[in-house]
Every structure is written in structure tokens, then in C-alpha cells.
ZAVEXFI-781739 format. One line per field, with one value per residue (C-alpha): residue number from 1; residue in three letters; x, y, z. Coordinates in steps of 0.05 Angstrom, whole numbers, plus 5000, padded with zeros to 4 digits. Last residue first. Layout:
n [NUM	...]
res [ALA	...]
east [X	...]
north [Y	...]
up [Z	...]
// end
This chain:
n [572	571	570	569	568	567	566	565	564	563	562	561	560	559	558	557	556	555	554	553	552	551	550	549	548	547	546	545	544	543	542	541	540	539	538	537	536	535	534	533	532	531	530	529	528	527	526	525	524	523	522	521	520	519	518	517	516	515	514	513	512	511	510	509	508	507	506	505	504	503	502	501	500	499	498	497	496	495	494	493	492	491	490	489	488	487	486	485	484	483	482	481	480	479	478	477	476	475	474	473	472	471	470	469	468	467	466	465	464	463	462	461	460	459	458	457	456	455	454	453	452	451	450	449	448	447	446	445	444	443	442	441	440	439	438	437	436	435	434	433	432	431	430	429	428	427	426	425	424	423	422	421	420	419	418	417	416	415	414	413	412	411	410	409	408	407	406	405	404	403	402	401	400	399	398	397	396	395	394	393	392	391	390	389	388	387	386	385	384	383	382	381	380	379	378	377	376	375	374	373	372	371	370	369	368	367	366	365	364	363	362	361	360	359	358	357	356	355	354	353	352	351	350	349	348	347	346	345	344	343	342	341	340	339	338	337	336	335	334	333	332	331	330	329	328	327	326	325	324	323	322	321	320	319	318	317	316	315	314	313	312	311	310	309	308	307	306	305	304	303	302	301	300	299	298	297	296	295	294	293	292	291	290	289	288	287	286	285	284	283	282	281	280	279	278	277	276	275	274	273	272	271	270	269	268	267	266	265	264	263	262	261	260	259	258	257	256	255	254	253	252	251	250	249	248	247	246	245	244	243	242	241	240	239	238	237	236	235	234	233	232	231	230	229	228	227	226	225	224	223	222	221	220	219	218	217	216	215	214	213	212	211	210	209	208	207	206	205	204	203	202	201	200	199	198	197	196	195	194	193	192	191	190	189	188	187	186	185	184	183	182	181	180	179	178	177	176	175	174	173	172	171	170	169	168	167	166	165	164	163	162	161	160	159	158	157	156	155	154	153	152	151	150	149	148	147	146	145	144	143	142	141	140	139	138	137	136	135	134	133	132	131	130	129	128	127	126	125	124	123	122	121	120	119	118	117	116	115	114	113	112	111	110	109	108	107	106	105	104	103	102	101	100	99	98	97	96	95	94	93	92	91	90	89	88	87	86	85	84	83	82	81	80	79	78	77	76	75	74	73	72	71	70	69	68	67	66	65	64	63	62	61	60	59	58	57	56	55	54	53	52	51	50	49	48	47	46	45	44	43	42	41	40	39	38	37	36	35	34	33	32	31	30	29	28	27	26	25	24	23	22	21	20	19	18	17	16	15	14	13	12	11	10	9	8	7	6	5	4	3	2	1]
res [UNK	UNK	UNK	UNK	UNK	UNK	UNK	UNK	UNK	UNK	UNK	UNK	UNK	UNK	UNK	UNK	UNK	UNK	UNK	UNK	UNK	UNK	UNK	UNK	UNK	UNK	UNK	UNK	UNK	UNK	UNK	UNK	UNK	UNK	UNK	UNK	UNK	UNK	UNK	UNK	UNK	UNK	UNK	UNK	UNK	UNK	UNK	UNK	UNK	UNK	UNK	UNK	UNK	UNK	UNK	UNK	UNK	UNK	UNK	UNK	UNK	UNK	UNK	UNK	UNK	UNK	UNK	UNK	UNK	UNK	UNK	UNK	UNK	UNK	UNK	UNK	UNK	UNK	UNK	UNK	UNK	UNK	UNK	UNK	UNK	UNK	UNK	UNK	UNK	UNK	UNK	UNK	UNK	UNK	UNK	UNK	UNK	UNK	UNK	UNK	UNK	UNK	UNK	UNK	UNK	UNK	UNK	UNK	UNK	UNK	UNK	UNK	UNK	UNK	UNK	UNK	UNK	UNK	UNK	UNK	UNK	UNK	UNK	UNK	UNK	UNK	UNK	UNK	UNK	UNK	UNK	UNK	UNK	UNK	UNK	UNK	UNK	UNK	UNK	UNK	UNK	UNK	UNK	UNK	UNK	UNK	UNK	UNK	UNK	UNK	UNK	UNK	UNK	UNK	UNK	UNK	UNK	UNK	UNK	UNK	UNK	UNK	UNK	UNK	UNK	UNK	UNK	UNK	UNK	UNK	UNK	UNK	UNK	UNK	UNK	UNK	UNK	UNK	UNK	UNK	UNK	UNK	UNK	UNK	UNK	UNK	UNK	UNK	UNK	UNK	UNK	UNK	UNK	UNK	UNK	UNK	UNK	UNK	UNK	UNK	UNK	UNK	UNK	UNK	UNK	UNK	UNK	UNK	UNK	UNK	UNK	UNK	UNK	UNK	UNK	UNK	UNK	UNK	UNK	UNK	UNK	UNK	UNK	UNK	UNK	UNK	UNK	UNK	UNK	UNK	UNK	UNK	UNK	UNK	UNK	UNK	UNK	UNK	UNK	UNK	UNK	UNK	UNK	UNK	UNK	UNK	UNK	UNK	UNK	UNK	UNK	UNK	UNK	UNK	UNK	UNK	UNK	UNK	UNK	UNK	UNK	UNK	UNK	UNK	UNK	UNK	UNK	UNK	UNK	UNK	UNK	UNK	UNK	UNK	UNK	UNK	UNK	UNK	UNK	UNK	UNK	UNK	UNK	UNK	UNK	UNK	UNK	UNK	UNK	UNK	UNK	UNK	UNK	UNK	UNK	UNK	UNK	UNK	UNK	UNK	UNK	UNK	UNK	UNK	UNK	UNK	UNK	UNK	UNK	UNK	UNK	UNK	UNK	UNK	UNK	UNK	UNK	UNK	UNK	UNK	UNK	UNK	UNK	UNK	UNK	UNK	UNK	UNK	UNK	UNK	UNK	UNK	UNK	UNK	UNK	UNK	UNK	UNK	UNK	UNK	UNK	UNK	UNK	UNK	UNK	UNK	UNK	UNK	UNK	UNK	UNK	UNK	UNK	UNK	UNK	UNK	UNK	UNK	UNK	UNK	UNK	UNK	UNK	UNK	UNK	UNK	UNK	UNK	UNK	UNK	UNK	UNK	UNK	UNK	UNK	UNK	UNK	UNK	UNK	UNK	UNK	UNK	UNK	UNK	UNK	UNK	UNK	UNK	UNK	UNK	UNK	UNK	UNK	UNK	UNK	UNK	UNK	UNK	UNK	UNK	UNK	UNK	UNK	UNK	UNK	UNK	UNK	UNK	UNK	UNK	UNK	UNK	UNK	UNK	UNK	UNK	UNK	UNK	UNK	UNK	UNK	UNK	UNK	UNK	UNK	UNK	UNK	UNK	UNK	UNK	UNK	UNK	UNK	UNK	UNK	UNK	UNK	UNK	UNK	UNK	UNK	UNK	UNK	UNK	UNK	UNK	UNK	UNK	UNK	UNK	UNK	UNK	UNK	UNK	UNK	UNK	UNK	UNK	UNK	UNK	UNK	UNK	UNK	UNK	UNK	UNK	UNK	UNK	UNK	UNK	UNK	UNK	UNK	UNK	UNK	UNK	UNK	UNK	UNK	UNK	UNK	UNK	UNK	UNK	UNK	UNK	UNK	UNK	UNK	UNK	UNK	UNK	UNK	UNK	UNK	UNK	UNK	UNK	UNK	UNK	UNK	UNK	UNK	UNK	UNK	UNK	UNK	UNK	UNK	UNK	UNK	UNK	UNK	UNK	UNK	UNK	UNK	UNK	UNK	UNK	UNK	UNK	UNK	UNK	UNK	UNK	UNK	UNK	UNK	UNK	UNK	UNK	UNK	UNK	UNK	UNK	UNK	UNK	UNK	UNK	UNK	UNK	UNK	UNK	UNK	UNK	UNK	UNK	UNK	UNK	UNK	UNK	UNK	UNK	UNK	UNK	UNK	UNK	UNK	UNK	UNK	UNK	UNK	UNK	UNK	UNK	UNK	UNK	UNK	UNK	UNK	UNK]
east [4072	4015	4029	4048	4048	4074	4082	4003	3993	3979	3937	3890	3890	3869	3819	3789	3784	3739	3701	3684	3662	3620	3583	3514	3455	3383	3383	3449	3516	3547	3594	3557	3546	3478	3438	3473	3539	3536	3576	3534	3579	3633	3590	3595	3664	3674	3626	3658	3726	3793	3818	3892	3869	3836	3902	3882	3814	3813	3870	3840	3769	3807	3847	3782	3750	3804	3803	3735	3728	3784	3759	3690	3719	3734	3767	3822	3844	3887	3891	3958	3948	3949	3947	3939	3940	3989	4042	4031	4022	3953	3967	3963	4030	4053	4134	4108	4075	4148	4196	4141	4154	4106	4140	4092	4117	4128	4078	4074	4024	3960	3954	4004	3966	3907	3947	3960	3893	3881	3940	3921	3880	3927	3983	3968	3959	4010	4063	4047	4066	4124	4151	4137	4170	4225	4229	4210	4160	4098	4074	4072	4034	3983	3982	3975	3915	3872	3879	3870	3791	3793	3846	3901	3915	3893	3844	3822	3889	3903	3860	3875	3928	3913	3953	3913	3920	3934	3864	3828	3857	3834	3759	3758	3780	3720	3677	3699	3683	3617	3609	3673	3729	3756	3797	3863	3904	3976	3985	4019	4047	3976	3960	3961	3927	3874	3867	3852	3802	3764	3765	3751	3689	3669	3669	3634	3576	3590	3546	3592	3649	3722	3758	3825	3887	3869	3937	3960	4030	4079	4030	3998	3922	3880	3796	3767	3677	3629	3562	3500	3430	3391	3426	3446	3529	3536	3579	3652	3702	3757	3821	3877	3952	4006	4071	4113	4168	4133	4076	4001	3953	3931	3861	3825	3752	3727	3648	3639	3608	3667	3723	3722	3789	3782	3800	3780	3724	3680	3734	3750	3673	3682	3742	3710	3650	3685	3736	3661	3634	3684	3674	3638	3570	3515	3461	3441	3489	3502	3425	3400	3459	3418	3350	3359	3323	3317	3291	3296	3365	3395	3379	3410	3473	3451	3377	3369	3415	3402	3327	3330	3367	3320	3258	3292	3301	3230	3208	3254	3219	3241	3231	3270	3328	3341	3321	3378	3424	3416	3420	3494	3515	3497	3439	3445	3382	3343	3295	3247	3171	3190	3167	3157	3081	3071	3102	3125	3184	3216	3230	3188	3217	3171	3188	3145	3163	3174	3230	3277	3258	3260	3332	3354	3297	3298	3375	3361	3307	3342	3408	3457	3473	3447	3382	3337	3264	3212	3154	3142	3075	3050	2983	2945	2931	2994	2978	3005	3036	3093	3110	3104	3160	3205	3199	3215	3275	3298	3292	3335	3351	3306	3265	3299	3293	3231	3198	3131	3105	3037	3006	2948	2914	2945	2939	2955	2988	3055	3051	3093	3127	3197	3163	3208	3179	3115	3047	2979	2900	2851	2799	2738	2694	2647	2588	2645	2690	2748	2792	2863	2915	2904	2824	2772	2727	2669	2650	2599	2612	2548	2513	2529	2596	2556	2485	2526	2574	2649	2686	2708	2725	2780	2798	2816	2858	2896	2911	2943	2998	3006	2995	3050	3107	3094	3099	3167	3190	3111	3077	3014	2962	2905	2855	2797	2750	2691	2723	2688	2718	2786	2799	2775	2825	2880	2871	2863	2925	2976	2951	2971	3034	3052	3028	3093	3119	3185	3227	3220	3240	3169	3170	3102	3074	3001	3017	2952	3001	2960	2936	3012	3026	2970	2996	3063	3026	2976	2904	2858	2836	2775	2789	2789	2842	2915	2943	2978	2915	2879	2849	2779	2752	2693	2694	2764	2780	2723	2733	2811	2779	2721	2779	2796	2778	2724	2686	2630	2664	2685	2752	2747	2806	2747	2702	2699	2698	2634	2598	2620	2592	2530	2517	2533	2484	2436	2399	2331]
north [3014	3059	3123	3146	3224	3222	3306	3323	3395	3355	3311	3365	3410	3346	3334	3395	3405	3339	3360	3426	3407	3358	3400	3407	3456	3433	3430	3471	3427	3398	3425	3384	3426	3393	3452	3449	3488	3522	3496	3547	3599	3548	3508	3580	3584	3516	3529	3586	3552	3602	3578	3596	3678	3660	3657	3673	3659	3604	3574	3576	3549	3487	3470	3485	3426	3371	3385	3367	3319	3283	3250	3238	3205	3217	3146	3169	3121	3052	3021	3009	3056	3111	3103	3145	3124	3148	3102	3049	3098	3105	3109	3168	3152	3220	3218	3248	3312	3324	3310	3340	3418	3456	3464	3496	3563	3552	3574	3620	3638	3684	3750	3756	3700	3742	3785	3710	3687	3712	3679	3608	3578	3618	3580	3506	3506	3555	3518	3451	3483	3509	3447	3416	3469	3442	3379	3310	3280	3231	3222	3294	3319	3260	3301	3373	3359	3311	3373	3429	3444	3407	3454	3419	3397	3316	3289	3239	3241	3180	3125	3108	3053	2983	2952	2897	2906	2970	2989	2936	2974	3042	3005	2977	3051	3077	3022	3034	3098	3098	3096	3123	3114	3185	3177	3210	3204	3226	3265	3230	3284	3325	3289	3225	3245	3267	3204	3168	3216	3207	3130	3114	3176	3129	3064	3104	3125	3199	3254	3313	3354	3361	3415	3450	3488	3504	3533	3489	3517	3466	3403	3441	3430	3380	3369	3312	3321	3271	3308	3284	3256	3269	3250	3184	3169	3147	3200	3201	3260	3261	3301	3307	3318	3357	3356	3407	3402	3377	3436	3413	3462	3528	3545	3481	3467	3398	3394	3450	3419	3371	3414	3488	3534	3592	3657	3700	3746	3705	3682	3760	3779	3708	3724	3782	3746	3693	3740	3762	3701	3674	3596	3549	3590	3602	3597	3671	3724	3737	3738	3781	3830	3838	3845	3889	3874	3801	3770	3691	3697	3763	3731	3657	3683	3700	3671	3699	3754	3779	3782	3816	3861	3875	3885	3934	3969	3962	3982	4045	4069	4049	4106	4066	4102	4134	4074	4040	4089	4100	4014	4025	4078	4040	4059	4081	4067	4005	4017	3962	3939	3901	3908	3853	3860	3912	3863	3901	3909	3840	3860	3857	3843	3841	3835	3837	3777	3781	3740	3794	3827	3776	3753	3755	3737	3670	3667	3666	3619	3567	3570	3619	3672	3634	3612	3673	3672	3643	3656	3645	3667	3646	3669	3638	3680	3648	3581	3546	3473	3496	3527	3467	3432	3489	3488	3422	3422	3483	3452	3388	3379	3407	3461	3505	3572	3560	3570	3563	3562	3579	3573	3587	3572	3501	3452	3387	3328	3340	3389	3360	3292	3304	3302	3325	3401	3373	3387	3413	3414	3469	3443	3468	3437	3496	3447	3399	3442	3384	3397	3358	3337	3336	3317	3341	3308	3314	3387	3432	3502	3513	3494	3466	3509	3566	3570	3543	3619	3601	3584	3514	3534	3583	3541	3481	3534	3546	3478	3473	3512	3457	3395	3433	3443	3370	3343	3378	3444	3464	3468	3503	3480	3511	3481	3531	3495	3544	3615	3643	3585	3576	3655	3659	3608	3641	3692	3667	3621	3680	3716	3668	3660	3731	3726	3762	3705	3705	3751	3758	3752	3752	3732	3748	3734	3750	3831	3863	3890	3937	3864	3856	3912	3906	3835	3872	3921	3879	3855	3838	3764	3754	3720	3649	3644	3622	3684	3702	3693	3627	3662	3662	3688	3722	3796	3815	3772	3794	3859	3852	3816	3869	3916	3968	4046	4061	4001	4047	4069	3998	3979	3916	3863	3816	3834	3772	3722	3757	3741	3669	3668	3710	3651	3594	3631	3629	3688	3702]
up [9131	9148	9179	9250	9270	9342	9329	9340	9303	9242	9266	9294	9239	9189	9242	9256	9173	9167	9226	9198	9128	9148	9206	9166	9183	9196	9269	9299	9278	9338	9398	9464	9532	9544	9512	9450	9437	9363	9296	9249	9232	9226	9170	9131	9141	9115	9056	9037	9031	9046	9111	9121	9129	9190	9232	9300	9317	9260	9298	9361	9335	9305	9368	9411	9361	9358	9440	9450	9399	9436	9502	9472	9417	9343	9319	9255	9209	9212	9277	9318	9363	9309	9230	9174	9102	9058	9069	9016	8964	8932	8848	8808	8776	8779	8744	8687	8706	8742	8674	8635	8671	8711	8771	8823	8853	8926	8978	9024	9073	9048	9038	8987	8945	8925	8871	8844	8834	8771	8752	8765	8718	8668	8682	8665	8587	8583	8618	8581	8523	8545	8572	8499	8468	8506	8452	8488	8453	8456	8525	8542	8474	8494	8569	8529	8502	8534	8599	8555	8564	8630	8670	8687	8753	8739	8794	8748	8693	8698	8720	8795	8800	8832	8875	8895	8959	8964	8933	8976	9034	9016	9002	9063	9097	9059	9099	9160	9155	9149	9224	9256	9217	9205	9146	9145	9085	9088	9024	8963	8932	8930	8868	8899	8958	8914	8875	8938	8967	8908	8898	8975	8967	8911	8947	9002	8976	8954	8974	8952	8985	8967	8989	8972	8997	9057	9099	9161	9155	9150	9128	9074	9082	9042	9074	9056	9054	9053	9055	9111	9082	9021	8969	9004	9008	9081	9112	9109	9145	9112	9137	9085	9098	9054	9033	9003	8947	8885	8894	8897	8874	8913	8918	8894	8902	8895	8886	8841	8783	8782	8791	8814	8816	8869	8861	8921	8919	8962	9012	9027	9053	9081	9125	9160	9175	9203	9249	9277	9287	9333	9332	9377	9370	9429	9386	9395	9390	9312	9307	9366	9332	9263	9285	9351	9418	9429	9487	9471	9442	9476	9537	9531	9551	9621	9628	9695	9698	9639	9644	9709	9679	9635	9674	9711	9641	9633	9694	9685	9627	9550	9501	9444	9433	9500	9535	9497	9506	9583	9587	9552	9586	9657	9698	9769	9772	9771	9820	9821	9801	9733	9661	9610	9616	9551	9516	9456	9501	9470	9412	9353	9279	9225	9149	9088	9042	8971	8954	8937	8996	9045	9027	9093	9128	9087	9103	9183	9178	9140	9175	9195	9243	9303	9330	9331	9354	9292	9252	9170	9151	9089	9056	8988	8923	8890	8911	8972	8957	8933	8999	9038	8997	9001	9069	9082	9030	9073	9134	9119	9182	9250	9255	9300	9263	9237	9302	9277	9200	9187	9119	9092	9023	9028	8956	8982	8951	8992	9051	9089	9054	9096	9165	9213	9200	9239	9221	9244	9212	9193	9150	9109	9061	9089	9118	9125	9179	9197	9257	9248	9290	9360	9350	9314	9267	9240	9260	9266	9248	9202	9268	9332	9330	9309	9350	9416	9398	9394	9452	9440	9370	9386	9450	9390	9354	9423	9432	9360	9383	9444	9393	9340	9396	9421	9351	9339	9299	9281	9217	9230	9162	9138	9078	9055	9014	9043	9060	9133	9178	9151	9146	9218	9244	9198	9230	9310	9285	9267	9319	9377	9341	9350	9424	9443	9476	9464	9421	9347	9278	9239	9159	9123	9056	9040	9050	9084	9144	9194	9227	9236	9271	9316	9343	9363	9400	9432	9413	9459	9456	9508	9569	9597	9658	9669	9702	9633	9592	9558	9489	9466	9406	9381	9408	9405	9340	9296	9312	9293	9228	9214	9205	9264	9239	9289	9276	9248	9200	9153	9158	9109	9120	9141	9091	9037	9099	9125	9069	9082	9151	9137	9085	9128	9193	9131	9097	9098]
// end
């Protein structure tokens, strides 16, 4: 006779069977209807009936899934009532929800815990017993079973384990570092194991949004479900006259006038928040969610050009140069410091010309601050002795230390670290410098500079102009590479730059404005990308959404900012 375990495991191998007699469903959707329990809308026990949106995905056999959504759809719910089942019909099966915050995770993993609590006496006393189960974990050791819950803030997810499924909730706002997190996870889930990767939008950038992106190429089936798969998002009112825009969209997608009622409702209750947490088209609910600082559309515009623009790359890519220094322009240089770790924030200085606020390189890396001093020194010395701005806050103290020890001891940065010429002729044509004087030796150094820069010359016209750099001995000579004593910033008396509650503000909205209206002076994709994900938080604060970076933003705000101030006061 065979064993409540055995009938249980049997009926693991069938559950994406559609055998007649369930009337086309699978033994899983059957499975789900008649086993498990789900806490409704008005708050009471009933039986999980599956919706549109939870259909769809039961009709999709593909082990790797990535849902763009609206709220409350029940996707989630059906991501955990399968992967429940799976867990209890496939001994050594290990499952793990990875939420964006413990209190996300505990109330997902609530309705995993209702699963079980509702099962069939005979079952959860019996080849379904368990030894333990508590807000974390639910341990099955008749099947050597578990299904247990996880936070993205935790770095070490998923390391040491071998998952067969998956969950991943709310991608989108898990917090830094979400890519790392989720790469992490994922190698932990054999070939033959499932993923499902579930969020609502949070902006046009980020982990989530380039993993639905690339979707193809990485082999995940995409889902997006608007918010009228909900067959309860509907309203009892009139909404008529209708706009063109509402007639459209019920025109396109058979909505009724309870729906569009519905609708309006929405928008006038959750205002700009709407087209975040009800979405209705995949690319749009994207661009308009996350509430950005800057205009998205100019960016996108300005990174189709960025991309195809020449662009020299130093140091594995680190500094970027689109126009080198020329003798008769100045220049200033934002830094914004962080604390050096590889896995914490980017330093990044920022050089613009002084007269027309155009990019002209970026530096970017995980220095420590010693190094980042070294760095930013050596590039204000090759950009005629920029003014140096450090923002001091937090680590920048430190890099301002360093600046200061520099002058005080007068030391001279090595020649030749931050040198123009590209590195294959760079030994070259400086030991031809040092030792002779003939023209040819101007020519020389001509070719070994110009063609780093031709290709980009056809690119120039669109941007503000800049005078042709003077190649010539005489002016490669006279560098010394050394800090000058008047390239480091000062205000009130202090040396650097002290972002404050009373300025960030302003810093920022002078940024956004200029990028508004003269996006063809920023040229870095990173910058641009950075910009696409500078959003408003909840609180009315202009930060980085979770898991993006804001180095390379700051660090241009405040090299835009000084320069448009005209008290400009350097140290002496």
C-alpha cells in the first residue's frame, strides 16, 4: 500500500501534468484550489482561486521568470503556493523568498505558514510534520525539505546553499548592492532549479529594471500585468464624459466604465505615485515611477549620443577624457570622496571648463583617500592647475589632509601620471622631449598625440568650443605636475566644499536646470546613468534610489555649482 510520503512525492513528478479529467488545469492549479488556504480581501479563510494574472503564469513551464507588475495582483501569492507545493512533494528540496526588508519577508512568509496551517490533520501531523517552524524557516524532515526567508540586506544570501527555488520580491527596491545580492543567490540555484524575479517599478534604472531588460538574452520569460488583471479594481460610478486619453485606453484594452472610474479614483488618490504602484504599460510605468530629479527624457536622448561619442579611457577605464586640457582655458573639478572599500560608494572628481560648464573628463574608482588625494592632484595639474574642490564631508577630511600634506612638503607628482599622451607613445616621445630641441621634435610629439583625438573631432561641433590644444615641447615642458598653492578651494575661511541642508537643494536644481537645457555639456555615461536614478524619497530628500550610486552626480553638482557662484575664493 503506498504511503501518504509516497503519494506525496508521486505527486511531485505530475504537478505540471494536465491530465483529462481535470478539465485541462495541471494537477498543480488543482492542487492549489483545493489544498491551500489564502486570507481574502474581506479578511477571511478561503480557498485560493486563481486569477487572471496568476493563470498566466501557471500556463508558463519556463524555470526562469521576471514579473513587472502593479500591486496586489496576488503574483507573489502564487509564487509561494508553488513553490510551497514543489517543497513539499520533492524530498531535499531547499526554497528560499528573498524579500527587500525583514518585515517584507516575515509578512510574505505569513502566507506560507497559512499554507501549512491548513493542510489536511492526516498531512501536517504526518509526512508533513515539522521540526521547526518559526518566522524564518519551516523544516519538512520526513522529505529533507525546507522552505525558509531572506533579506536582500544580507550580503552572504544564499552562500553555501544549493536552492532549487527561488523567489525574489520587490527587486526593484532592494536596497545597495542588489546586483551583487542577486548574483550571489543565483549561483546558488542549479541549472534544473526555478527563479522568479518579482517587483512594481521604481525608476528607469537599477537592478530590476536592467534584468527585465536583458530578459531575453538571459533567458527569462517575461510577465507584465497591469493593474486591471484585478478583476476587483473597478468602481460603482459614472465616469463619463471620458477624456481622449481614458477613450483610448478602454479602447485598447476592453476596459468598462468601472474600470475607468476605478482609475481615476486611483489618480487622484495616489497622484504621482499611480502610474508606479498601478501600472499599465511596461516601458512608460518605468520612466514614471521613482519620482526622478532629472528629466528623463533629455537623458535618454543624450545617452543614445554619449555612447557613440569618442571618449579616451585611462586606467582600465576609470578616468575618461573627452576633451584634454588646453594652455589657455581653465577649469574646476568637483570631488566627491567616499571611503575607499571595494564594496562601498565610488570616489568620483568631476573637470569642467570654467567658461562654459562643458565635461571634459571623469574620474571614478574606489580609492582610499590617500590615493583619491594623489589622483585628483595630478589632474588639476594637468588641467592647468584646476581649482580643486573637495567636498569635505565625511571622508573628506581626510583627502583634504592629504592635499595639505602635499603643499606642505612640496612635493611634485611623478611625471608623466596623468600625462595626455596616449600610453603606447607616452615613454617615447617625453625622453625625445628632454633630450633635443630640433622641430622635428614638435612634430613628433604631434603625431604621437593627434590621433587619440581625431576620431573625435566630427563629434566636437555639437559640443561648445574649445581651443585647439598646443602640442608643441616648449608647453609639455613647462608642466611640472606639481599641486599649485591656489588650487584648492576655499569658502568661509575653510578649505573644501561642506554640502548642507541649506545648499544641496539648490547645488542640485542648478544641476537639473542645466542638464534640462544644455545636455550636450555632459558627455559621461555613467553620469547620465546616475541622473536616471537620482529620485525624491518619500520625505522630500534628492538621493540615489536603493542600490544605485549618486557619486558621479554630486561631484558634477558641485563643480556646476561653484562655478556659477562669482565670490569664488581659493587657497592662498
Amino acid at each position: 500500500m503506498t504511503s501518504d510520503l509516497d503519494f506525496l512525492i508521486l505527486l511531485g513528478q505530475q504537478l505540471d501534468a494536465r491530465p483529462l479529467r481535470l478539465g485541462g488545469r495541471t494537477y498543480q492549479e488543482h492542487l492549489m484550489e483545493g489544498l491551500l488556504r489564502i486570507r481574502n480581501r474581506a479578511g477571511t479563510l478561503a480557498p485560493l482561486a486563481l486569477n487572471r494574472a496568476q493563470i498566466a503564469l501557471a500556463r508558463d513551464r519556463r524555470p526562469r521568470k521576471i514579473i513587472l507588475k502593479a500591486r496586489q495582483l496576488g503574483v507573489t501569492t502564487w509564487v509561494a503556493a508553488r513553490f510551497f507545493l514543489r517543497t513539499i512533494t520533492h524530498p531535499g528540496t531547499l526554497t528560499v523568498q528573498v524579500a527587500h526588508d525583514q518585515e517584507s519577508a516575515e509578512e510574505i512568509f505569513k502566507i506560507v505558514h497559512r499554507f501549512l496551517e491548513n493542510l489536511p490533520e492526516g498531512l501536517r501531523l504526518g509526512p508533513l510534520r515539522t521540526s521547526r517552524a518559526n518566522v524564518r524557516q519551516i523544516v519538512f524532515p520526513e522529505l529533507d525539505s525546507e522552505y525558509r526567508v531572506a533579506t536582500a540586506a544580507d550580503p552572504n544570501a544564499g552562500r553555501g546553499l544549493t536552492i532549487q527555488n527561488l523567489h525574489c520580491s520587490e527587486v526593484a527596491r532592494w536596497p545597495r548592492h542588489a546586483a551583487a545580492t542577486l548574483a550571489s543567490l543565483r549561483a546558488a540555484v542549479p541549472s534544473h532549479g526555478e527563479i522568479v524575479l518579482e517587483s512594481t517599478p521604481n525608476g528607469a534604472a537599477g537592478c530590476f529594471y536592467d534584468e527585465w531588460q536583458r530578459a531575453a538574452e538571459s533567458g527569462y520569460s517575461r510577465h507584465f500585468f497591469p493593474w486591471w488583471h484585478e478583476p476587483a479594481y473597478q468602481l460603482d460610478a459614472d465616469p463619463h464624459p471620458l477624456t481622449a486619453e481614458e477613450i483610448e485606453l478602454a479602447q485598447r484594452h476592453g476596459l468598462s466604465s468601472r474600470q475607468i472610474a476605478y482609475r481615476r479614483d486611483l489618480q487622484a488618490s495616489f497622484r504621482g505615485l499611480a502610474p508606479q504602484e498601478f501600472c499599465e504599460d511596461a516601458a512608460s510605468c518605468f520612466l514614471a515611477s521613482g519620482e526622478c530629479v532629472f528629466d528623463l527624457e533629455v537623458i535618454e536622448k543624450r545617452l543614445e549620443f554619449a555612447a557613440q561619442q569618442y571618449c579616451e579611457q585611462r586606467e582600465n577605464g576609470a578616468l575618461c577624457v573627452w576633451y584634454p586640457a588646453t594652455a589657455s582655458r581653465q577649469y574646476i573639478i568637483g570631488v566627491d570622496p567616499a571611503g575607499g572599500g571595494s564594496e562601498g560608494d565610488y570616489s568620483c572628481a568631476q573637470v569642467i571648463d570654467r567658461a562654459t560648464g562643458l565635461q571634459c573628463a571623469e574620474l571614478r574608482g574606489h580609492f582610499p583617500p590617500q590615493e583619491l588625494a594623489r589622483r585628483a592632484a595630478a589632474l588639476a595639474a594637468e588641467y592647468n592647475h584646476a581649482l580643486l574642490i573637495i567636498e569635505r564631508n565625511n571622508h573628506g577630511h581626510g583627502v583634504l589632509a592629504h592635499l595639505q600634506n602635499m603643499l606642505n612638503q612640496s612635493s611634485v607628482i611623478p611625471n608623466g601620471s596623468c600625462s595626455r599622451l596616449p600610453d603606447a607613445r607616452r615613454a617615447e616621445a617625453l625622453s625625445e622631449v628632454e633630450g633635443r630641441e630640433e622641430p622635428a621634435v614638435a612634430a613628433r610629439m604631434e603625431q604621437a598625440f593627434r590621433p587619440a583625438f581625431e576620431a573625435a573631432k566630427k563629434d566636437w561641433a555639437s559640443a561648445p568650443a574649445v581651443e585647439a590644444q598646443d602640442f608643441s615641447p616648449a608647453n609639455k615642458r613647462q608642466k611640472d605636475w606639481a599641486l599649485a598653492p591656489d588650487s584648492l578651494y576655499e569658502k568661509n575661511g575653510q578649505l573644501g566644499w561642506l554640502t548642507t541642508a541649506a545648499n544641496r537643494g539648490p547645488m542640485l536644481a542648478n544641476f537639473a536646470a542645466q542638464l534640462a537645457t544644455e545636455p550636450r555639456l555632459f558627455n559621461s555615461p555613467r553620469l547620465l546613468e546616475e541622473c536616471k536614478t537620482f529620485i525624491r524619497q518619500p520625505n522630500g530628500a534628492a538621493s540615489a534610489a536603493a542600490g544605485a550610486h549618486d557619486d558621479c552626480v554630486i561631484a558634477m553638482a558641485i563643480a556646476q555649482q561653484v562655478r556659477a557662484e562669482s565670490n569664488v575664493q581659493t587657497y592662498a
